[in-house]
N, CA, C and O of each residue as an XYZ file, in Angstrom:
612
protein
N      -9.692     16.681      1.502
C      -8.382     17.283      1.291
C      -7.683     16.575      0.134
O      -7.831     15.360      0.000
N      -6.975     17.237     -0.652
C      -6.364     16.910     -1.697
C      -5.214     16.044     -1.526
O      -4.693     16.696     -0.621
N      -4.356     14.995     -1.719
C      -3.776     14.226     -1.604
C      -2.522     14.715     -2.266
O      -2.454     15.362     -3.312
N      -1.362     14.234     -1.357
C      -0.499     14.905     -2.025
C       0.556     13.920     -3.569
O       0.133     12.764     -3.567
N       1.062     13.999     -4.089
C       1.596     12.985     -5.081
C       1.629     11.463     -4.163
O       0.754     10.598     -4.125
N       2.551     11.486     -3.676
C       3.144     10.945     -2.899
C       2.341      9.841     -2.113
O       2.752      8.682     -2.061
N       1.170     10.256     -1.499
C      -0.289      9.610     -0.573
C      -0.701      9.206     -2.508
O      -0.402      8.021     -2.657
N      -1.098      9.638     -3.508
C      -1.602      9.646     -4.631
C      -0.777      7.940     -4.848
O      -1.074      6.770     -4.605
N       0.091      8.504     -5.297
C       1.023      7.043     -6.004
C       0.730      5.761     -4.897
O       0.460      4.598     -5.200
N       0.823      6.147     -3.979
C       1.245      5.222     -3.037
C      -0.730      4.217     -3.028
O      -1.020      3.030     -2.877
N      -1.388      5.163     -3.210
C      -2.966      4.906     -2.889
C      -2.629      3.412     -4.683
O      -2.934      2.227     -4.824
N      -2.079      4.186     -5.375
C      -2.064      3.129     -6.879
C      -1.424      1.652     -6.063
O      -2.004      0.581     -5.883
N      -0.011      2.070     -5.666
C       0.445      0.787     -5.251
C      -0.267      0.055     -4.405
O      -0.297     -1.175     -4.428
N      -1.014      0.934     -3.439
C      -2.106     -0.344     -2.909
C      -2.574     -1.144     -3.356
O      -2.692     -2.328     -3.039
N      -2.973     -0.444     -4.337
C      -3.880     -1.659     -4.681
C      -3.903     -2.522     -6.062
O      -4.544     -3.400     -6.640
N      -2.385     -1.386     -6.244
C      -1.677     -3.413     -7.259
C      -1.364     -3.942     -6.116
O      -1.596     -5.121     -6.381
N      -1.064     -3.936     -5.208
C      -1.067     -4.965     -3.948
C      -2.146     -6.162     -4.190
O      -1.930     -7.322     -4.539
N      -3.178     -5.614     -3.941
C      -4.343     -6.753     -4.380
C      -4.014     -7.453     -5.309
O      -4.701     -8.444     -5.060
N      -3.539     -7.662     -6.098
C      -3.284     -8.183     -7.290
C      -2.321     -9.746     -6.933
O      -2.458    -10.786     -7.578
N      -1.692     -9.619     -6.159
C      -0.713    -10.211     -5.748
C      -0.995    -11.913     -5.329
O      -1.827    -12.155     -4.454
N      -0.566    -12.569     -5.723
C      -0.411    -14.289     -5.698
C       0.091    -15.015     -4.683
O       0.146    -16.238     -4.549
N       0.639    -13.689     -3.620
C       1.723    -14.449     -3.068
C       0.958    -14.929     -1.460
O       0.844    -13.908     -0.782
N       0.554    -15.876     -0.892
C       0.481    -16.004      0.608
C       1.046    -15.022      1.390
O       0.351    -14.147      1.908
N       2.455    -15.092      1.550
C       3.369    -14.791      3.095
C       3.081    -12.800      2.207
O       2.066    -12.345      2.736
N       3.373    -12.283      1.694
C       3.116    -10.701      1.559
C       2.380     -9.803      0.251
O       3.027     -9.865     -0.794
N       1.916     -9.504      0.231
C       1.080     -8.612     -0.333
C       1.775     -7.427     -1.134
O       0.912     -6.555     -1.031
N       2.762     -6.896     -1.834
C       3.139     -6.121     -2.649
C       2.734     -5.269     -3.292
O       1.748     -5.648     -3.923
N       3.040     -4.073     -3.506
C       2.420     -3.726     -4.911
C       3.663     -2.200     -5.478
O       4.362     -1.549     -4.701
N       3.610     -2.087     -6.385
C       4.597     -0.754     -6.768
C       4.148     -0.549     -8.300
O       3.891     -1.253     -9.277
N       4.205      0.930     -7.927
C       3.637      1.960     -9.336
C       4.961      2.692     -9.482
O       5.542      3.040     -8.454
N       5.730      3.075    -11.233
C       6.426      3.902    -11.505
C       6.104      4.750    -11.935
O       5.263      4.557    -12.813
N       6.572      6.525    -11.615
C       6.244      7.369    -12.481
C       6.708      7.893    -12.845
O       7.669      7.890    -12.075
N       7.121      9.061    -14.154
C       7.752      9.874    -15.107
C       8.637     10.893    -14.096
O       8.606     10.553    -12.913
N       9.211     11.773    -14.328
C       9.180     13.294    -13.819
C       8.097     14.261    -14.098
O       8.435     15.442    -14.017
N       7.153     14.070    -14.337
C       5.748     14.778    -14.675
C       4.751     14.105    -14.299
O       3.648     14.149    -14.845
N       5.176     13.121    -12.909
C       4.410     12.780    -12.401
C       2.827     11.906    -13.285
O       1.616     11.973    -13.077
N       3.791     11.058    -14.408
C       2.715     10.194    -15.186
C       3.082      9.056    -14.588
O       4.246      8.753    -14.329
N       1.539      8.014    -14.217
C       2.530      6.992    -14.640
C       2.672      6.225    -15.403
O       1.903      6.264    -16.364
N       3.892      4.978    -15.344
C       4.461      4.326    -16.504
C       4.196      2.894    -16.211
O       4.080      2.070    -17.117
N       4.117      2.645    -15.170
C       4.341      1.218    -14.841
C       3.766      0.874    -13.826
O       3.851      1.745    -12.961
N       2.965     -0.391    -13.385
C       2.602     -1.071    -12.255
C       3.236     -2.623    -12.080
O       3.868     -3.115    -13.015
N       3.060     -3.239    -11.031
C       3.774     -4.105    -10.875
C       3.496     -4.827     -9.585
O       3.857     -4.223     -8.575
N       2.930     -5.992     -9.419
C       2.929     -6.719     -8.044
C       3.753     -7.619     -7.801
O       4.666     -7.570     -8.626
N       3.935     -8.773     -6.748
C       4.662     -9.383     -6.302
C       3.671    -10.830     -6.808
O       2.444    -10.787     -6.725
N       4.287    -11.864     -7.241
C       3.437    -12.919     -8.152
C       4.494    -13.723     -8.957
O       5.575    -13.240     -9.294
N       4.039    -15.159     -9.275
C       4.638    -16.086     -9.987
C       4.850    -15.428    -11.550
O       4.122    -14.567    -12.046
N       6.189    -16.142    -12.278
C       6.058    -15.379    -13.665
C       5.011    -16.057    -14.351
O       4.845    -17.263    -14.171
N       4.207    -15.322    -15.206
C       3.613    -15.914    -16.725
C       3.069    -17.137    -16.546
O       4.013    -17.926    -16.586
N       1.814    -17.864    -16.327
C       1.245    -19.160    -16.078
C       2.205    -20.396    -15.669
O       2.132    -21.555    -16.077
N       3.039    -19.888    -14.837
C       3.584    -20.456    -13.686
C       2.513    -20.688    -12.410
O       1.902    -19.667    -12.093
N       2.285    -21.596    -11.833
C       1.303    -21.718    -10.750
C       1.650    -21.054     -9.538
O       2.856    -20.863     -9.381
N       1.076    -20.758     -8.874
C       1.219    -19.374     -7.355
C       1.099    -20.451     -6.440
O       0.778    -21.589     -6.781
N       1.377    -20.067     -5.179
C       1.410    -20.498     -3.818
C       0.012    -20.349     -3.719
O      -0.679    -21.344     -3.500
N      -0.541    -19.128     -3.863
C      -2.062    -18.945     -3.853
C      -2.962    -20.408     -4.502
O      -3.888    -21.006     -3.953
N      -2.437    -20.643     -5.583
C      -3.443    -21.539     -6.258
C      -3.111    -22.771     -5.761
O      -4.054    -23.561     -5.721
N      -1.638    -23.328     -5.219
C      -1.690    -24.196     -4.552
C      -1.811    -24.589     -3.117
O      -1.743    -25.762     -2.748
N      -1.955    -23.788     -2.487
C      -2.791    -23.237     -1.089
C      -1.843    -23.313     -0.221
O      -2.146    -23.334      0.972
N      -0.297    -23.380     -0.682
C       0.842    -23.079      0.364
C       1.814    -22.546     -0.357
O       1.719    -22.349     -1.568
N       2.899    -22.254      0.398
C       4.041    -21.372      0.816
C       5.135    -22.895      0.899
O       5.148    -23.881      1.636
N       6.094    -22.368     -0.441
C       7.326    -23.464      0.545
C       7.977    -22.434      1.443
O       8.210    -22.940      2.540
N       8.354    -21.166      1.368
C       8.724    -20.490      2.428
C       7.982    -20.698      3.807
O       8.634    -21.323      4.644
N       6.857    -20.318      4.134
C       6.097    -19.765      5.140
C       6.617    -21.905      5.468
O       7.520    -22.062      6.290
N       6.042    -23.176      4.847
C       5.832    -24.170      5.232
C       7.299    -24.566      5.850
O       7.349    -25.287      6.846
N       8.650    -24.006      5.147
C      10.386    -24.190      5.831
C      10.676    -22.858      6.708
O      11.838    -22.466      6.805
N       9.975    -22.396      7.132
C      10.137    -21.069      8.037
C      11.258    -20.263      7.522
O      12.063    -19.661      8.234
N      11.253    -20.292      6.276
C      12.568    -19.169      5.945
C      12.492    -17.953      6.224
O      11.641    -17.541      5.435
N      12.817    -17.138      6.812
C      12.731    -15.456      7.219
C      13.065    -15.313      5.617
O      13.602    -15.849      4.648
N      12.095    -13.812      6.242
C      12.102    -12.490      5.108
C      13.752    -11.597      4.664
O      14.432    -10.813      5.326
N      13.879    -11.991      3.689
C      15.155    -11.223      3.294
C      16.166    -12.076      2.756
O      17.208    -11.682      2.232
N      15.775    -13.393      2.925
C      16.797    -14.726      3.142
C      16.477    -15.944      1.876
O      15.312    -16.253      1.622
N      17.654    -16.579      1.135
C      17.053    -17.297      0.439
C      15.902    -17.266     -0.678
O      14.913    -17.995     -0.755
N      16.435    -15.879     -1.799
C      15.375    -15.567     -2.303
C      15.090    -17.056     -3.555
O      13.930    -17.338     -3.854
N      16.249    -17.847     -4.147
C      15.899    -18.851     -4.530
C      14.736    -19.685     -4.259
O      14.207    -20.406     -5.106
N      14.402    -19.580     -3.202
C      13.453    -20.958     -2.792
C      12.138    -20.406     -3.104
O      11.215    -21.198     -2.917
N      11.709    -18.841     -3.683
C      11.164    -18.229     -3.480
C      10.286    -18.029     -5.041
O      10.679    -16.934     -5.445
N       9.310    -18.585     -6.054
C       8.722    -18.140     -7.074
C       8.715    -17.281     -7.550
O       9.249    -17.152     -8.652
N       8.067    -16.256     -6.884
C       7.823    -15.353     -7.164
C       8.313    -14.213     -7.751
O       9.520    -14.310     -7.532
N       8.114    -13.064     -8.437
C       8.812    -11.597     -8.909
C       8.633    -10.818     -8.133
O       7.468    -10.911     -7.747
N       9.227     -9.942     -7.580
C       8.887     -9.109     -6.718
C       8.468     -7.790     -7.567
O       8.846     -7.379     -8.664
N       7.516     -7.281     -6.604
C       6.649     -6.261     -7.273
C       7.593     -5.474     -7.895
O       7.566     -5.619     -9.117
N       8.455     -4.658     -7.479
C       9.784     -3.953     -8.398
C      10.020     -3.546     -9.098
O      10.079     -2.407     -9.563
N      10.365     -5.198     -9.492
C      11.055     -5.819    -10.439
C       9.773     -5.984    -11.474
O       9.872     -5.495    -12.599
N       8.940     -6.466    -11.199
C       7.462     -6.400    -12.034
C       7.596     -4.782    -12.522
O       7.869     -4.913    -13.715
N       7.569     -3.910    -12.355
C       7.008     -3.206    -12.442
C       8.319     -2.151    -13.616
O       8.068     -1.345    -14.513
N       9.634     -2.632    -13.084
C      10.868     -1.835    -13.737
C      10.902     -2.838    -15.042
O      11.484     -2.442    -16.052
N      10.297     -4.102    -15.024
C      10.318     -4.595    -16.283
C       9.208     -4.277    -17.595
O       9.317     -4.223    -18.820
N       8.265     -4.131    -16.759
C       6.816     -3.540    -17.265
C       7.232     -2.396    -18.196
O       7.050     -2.173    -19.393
N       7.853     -1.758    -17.207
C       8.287     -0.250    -18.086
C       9.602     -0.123    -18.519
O      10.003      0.999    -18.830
N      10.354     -1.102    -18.591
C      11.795     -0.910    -19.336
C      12.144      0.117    -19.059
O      11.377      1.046    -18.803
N      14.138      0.224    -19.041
C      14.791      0.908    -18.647
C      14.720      2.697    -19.039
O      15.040      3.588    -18.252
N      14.016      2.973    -21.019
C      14.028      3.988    -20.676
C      13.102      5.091    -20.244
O      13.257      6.273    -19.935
N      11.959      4.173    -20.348
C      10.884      4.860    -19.284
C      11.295      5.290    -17.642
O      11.052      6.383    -17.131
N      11.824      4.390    -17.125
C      12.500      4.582    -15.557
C      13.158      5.739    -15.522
O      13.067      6.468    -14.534
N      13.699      5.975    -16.294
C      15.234      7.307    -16.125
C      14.448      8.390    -15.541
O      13.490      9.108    -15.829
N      15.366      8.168    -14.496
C      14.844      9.368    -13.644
C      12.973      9.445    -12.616
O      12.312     10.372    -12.148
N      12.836      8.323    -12.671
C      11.574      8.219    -12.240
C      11.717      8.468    -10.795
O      12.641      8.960    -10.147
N      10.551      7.998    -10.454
C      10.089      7.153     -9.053
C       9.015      6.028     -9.021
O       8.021      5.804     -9.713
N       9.504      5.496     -8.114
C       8.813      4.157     -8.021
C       8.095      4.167     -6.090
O       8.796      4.333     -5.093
N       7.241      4.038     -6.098
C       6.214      3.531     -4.556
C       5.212      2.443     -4.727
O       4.324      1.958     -5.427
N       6.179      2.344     -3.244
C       5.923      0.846     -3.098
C       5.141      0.260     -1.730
O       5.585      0.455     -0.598
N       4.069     -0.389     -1.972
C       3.228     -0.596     -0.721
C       3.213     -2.436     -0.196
O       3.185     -3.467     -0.869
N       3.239     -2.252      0.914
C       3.067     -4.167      1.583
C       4.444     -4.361      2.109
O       4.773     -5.451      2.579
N       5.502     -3.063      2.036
C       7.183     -3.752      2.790
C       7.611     -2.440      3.501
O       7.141     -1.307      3.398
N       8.422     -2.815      4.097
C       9.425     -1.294      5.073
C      10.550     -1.437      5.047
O      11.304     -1.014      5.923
N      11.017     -2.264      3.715
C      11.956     -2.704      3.465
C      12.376     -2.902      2.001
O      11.395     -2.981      1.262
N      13.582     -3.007      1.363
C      13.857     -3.363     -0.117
C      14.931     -4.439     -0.221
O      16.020     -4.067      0.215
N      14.894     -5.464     -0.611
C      16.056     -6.199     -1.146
C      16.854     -6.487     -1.619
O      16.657     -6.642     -2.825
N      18.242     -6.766     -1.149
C      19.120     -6.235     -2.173
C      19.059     -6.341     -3.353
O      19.401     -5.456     -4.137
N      18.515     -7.686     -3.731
C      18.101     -7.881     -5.376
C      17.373     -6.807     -6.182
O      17.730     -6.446     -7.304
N      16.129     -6.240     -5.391
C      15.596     -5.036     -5.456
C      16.247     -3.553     -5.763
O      15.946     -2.655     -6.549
N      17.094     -3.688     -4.953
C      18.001     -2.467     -4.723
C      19.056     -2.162     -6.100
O      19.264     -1.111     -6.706
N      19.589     -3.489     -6.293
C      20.125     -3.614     -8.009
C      19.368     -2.944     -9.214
O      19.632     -2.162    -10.127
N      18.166     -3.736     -8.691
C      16.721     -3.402     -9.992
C      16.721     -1.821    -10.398
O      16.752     -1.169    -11.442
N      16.660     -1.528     -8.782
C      16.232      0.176     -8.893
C      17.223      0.730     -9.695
O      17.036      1.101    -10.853
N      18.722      0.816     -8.833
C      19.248      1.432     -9.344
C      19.524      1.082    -11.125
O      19.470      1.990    -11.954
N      19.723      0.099    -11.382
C      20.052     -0.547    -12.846
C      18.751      0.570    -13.894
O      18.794      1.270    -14.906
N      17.732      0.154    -12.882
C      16.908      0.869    -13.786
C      16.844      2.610    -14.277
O      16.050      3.141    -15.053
N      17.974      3.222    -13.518
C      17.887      4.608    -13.370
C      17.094      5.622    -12.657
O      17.206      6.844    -12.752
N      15.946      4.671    -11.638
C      15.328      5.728    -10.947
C      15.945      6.518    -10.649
O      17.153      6.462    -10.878
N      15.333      7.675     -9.963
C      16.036      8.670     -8.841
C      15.255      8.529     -7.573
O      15.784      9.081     -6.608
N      13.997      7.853     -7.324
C      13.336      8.134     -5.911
C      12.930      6.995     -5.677
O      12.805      6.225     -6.630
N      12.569      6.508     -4.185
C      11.595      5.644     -3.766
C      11.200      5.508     -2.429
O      11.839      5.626     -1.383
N      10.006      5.232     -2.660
C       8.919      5.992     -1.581
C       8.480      4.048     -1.256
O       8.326      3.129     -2.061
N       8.419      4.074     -0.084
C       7.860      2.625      0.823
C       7.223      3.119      2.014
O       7.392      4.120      2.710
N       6.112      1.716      2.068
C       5.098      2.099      2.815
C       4.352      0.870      3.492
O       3.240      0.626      3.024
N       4.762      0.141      4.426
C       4.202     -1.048      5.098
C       2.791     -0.794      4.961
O       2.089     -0.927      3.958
N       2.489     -0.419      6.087
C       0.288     -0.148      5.943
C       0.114      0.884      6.170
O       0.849      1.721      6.695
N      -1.579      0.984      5.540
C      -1.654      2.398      6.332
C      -1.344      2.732      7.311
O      -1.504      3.931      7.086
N      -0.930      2.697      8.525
C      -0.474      2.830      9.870
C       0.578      3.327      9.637
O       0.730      4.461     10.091
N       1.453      2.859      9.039
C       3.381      3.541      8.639
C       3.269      4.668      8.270
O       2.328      5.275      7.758
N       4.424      4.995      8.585
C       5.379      6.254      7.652
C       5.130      5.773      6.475
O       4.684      4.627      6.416
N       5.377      6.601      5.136
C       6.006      6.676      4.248
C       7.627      6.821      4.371
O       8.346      7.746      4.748
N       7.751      6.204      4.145
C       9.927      6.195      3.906
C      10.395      6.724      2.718
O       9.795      6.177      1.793
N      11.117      7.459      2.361
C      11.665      7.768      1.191
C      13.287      7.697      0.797
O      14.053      8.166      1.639
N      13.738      7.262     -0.163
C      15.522      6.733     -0.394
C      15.546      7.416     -1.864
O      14.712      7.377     -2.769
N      16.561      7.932     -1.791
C      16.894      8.241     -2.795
C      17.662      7.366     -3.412
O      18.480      6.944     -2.594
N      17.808      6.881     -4.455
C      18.535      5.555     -5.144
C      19.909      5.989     -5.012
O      20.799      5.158     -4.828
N      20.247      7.734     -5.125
C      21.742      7.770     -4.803
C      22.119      6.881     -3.868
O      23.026      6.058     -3.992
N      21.147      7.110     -2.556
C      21.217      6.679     -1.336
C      21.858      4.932     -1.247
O      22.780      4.399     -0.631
N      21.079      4.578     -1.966
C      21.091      3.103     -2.253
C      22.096      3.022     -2.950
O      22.673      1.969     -2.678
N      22.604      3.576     -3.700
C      23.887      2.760     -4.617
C      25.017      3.525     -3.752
O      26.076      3.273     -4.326
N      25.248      4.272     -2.731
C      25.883      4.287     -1.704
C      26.384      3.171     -1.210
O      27.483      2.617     -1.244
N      24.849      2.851     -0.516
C      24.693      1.899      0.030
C      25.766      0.074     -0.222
O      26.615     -0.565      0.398
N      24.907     -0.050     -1.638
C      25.402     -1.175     -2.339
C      26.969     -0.597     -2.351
O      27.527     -1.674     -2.561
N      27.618     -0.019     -2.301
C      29.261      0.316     -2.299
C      29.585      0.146     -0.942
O      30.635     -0.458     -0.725
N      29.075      0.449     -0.193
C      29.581      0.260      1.034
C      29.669     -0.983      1.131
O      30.741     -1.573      1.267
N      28.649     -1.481      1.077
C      28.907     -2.845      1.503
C      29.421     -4.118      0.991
O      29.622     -5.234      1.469
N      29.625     -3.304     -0.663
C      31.096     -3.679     -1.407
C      31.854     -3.912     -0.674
O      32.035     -5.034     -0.202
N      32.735     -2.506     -0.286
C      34.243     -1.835      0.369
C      33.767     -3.172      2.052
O      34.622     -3.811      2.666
N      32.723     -3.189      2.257
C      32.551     -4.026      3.442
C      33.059     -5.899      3.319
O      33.268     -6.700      4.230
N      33.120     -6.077      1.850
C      32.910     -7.500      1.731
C      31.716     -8.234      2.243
O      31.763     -9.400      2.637
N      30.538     -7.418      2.215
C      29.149     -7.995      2.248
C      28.784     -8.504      0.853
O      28.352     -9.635      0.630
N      28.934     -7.855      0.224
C      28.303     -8.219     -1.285
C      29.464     -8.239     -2.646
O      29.075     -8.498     -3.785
């Protein structure tokens, strides 16, 4: 059976997943055009011959038990994203979509990225086992206002 975009993109972000440096999660995210090209890949990984957790065979996260979402300072790494909205600069993004595999979740730092970058879609996908999730970045820069008007952020 033919795959639909969506299962398609998401099959790419898998497996920039592989790619990924990081111990504690596995990442990966592909951007594409409105014509469904794509523009950009991107994993989760140390910048530019910076040394990985991988190569040094630990995690200061995973080794200080910092939860996920928390303390992204302490943290090396780029998140796939962000890899990937930089890869392809802002005016490739306009209007894209971006899917993203290894989270069921986005960060707010993330959430900046997207929108800054001009997507319009994004598609997440923990494992094969999950849903696909889909947000519309309107959705998200909602979001990020609310929780402006909230005094969260």
């Amino acid at each position: 059976m033919r795959p639909s975009f969506t299962e398609y993109f998401m099959g790419f972000a898998k497996q920039a997943s592989s790619r990924s440096s990081c111990i504690r999660a596995q990442v990966g995210a592909v951007i594409v055009d409105v014509n469904n090209k794509i523009k950009s890949t991107g994993y989760n990984g140390t910048p530019s011959k910076v040394i990985s957790c991988m190569e040094k065979g630990l995690c200061y996260r995973v080794e200080n038990n910092i939860p996920s979402g928390t303390r992204y300072e302490t943290c090396q790494s780029i998140h796939a994203e962000q890899n990937a909205i930089i890869q392809a600069g802002e005016k490739t993004c306009q209007n894209g979509t971006i899917y993203m595999y290894g989270h069921d979740q986005i960060c707010i730092l993330c959430k900046r990225f997207i929108v800054q970058a001009g997507l319009k879609d994004v598609y997440i996908q923990k494992n094969e086992s999950s849903e696909i999730i889909h947000f519309s970045v309107e959705d998200i820069r909602q979001e990020l206002n609310n929780m402006q008007k909230a005094g969260i952020i």
